[in-house]
C-alpha positions as CSV (number, residue, x, y, z in Angstrom):
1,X,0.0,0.0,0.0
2,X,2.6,2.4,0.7
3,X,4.5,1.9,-2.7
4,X,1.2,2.7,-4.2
5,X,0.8,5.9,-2.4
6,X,4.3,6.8,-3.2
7,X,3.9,5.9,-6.6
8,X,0.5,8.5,-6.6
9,X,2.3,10.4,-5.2
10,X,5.1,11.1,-7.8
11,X,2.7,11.0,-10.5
12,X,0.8,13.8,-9.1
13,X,4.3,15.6,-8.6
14,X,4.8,15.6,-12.3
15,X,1.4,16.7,-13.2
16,X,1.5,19.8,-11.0
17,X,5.4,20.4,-12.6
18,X,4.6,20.1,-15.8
19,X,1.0,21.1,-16.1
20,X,2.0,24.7,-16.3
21,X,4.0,24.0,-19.8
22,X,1.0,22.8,-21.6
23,X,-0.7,25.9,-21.1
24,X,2.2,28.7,-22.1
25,X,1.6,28.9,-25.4
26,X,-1.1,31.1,-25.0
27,X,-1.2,34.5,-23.1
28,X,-4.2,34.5,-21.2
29,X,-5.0,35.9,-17.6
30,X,-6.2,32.7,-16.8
31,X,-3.0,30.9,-17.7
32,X,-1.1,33.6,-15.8
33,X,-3.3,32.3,-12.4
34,X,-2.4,28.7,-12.9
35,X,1.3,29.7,-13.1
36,X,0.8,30.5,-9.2
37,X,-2.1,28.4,-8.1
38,X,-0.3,24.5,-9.4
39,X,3.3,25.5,-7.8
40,X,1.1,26.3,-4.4
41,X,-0.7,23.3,-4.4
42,X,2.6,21.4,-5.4
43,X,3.9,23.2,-2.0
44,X,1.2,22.2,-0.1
45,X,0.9,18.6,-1.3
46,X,4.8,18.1,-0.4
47,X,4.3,19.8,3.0
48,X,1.4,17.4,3.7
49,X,3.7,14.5,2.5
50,X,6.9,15.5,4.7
51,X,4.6,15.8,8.0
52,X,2.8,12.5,7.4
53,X,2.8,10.4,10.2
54,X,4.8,6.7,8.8
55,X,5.3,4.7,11.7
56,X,5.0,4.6,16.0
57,X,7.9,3.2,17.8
58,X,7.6,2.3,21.5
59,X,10.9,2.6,23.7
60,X,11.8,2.3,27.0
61,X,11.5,5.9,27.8
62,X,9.5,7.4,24.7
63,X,7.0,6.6,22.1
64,X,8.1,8.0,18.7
65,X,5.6,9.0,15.8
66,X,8.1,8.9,12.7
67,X,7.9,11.2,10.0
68,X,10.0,12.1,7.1
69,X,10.7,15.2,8.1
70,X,10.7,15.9,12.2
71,X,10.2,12.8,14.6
72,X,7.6,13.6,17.2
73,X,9.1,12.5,20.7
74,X,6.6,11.8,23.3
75,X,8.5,11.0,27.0
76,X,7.2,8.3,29.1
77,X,7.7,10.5,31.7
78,X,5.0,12.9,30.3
79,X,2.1,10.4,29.7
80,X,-0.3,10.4,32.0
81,X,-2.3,7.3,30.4
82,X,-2.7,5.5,27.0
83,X,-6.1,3.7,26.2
84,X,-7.7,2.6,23.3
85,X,-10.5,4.5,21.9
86,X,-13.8,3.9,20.1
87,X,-14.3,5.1,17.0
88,X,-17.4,6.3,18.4
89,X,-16.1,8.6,20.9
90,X,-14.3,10.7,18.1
91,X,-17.6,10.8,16.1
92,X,-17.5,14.6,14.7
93,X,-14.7,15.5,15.7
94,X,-13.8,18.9,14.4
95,X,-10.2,19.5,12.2
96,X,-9.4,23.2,13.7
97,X,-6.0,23.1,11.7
98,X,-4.6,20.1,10.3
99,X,-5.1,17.5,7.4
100,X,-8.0,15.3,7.3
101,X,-7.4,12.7,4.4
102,X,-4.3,13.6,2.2
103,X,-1.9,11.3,3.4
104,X,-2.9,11.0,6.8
105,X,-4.8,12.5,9.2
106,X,-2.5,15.1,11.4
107,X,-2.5,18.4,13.0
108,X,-4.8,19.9,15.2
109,X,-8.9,18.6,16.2
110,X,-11.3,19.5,18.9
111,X,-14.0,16.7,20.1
112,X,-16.6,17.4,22.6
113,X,-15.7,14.1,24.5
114,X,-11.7,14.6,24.2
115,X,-11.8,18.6,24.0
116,X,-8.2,19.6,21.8
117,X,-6.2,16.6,19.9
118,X,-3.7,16.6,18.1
119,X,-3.5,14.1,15.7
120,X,-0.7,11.6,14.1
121,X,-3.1,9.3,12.3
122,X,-2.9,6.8,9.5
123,X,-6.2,5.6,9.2
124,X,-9.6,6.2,10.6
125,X,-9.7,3.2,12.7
126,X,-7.3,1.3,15.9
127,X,-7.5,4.8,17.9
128,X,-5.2,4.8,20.7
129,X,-5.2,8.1,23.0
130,X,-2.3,9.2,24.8
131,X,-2.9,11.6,27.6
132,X,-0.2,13.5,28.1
133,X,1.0,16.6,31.0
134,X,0.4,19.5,28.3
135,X,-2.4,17.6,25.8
136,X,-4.0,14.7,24.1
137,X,-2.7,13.1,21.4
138,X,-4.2,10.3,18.8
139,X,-2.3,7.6,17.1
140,X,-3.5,4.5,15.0
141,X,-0.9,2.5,14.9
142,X,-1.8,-1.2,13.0
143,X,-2.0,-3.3,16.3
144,X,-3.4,-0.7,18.3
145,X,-4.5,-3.0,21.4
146,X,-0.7,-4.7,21.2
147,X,0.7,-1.2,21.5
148,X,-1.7,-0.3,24.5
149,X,-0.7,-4.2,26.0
150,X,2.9,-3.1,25.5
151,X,3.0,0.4,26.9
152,X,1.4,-0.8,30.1
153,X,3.5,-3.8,31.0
């Protein structure tokens, strides 16, 4: 699955590079807007693929969300408690800034029954919440009531 998605992902790359070309020729306004509107939605689309969450390591002393471009470092010492979550209980959940579907589901949400999130999600199901000093945080990793089982032993 992720060789697909990296695959989509390059070929979406080169449409928003050389889209632009095809429509130089002519000299139109319109034309003149694209020139800035595909290289900002190129931006966006590899900021959005740089902050992706890829993987959740557990240590001894942290749990790290991995990302291609800045690992997020949660300390043991921090968490006040990790427990799985139904995907119930983050029904409407409200994106206040993050990304909600384009590689991943990350950044900042506010639920009524959670209050302010942030999350490092892969999927839309295998919620775990980690309750930290300073805020909640959502992960998803595969195995999500092994990672729960692991963290507590």
């Amino acid at each position: 699955m992720a060789k697909a998605i990296s695959f989509l992902f390059v070929m979406i790359s080169i449409f928003f590079l050389f889209f632009p070309i095809f429509f130089s020729v002519e000299e139109q306004e319109e034309v003149k807007i694209i020139f800035f509107v595909i290289p900002f939605l190129f931006f966006i689309s590899i900021l959005c693929f740089i902050l992706k969450p890829s993987c959740y390591i557990l240590e001894d002393e942290t749990i790290i969300i991995h990302r291609i471009f800045k690992d997020v470092k949660i300390l043991r010492s921090d968490i006040l408690k990790v427990e799985l979550v139904p995907a119930e209980k983050l029904k409407w959940s409200i994106r206040t800034f993050g990304v909600g579907g384009l590689f991943g589901y990350f950044g900042k949400f506010y639920n009524r029954n959670i209050g302010s999130m942030t999350w490092y999600a892969t999927q839309r199901e295998n919620f775990v919440l980690i309750k930290t000093s300073k805020n909640n945080i959502i992960i998803t990793p595969d195995e999500a009531e092994d990672f729960v089982e692991s963290y507590n032993r």
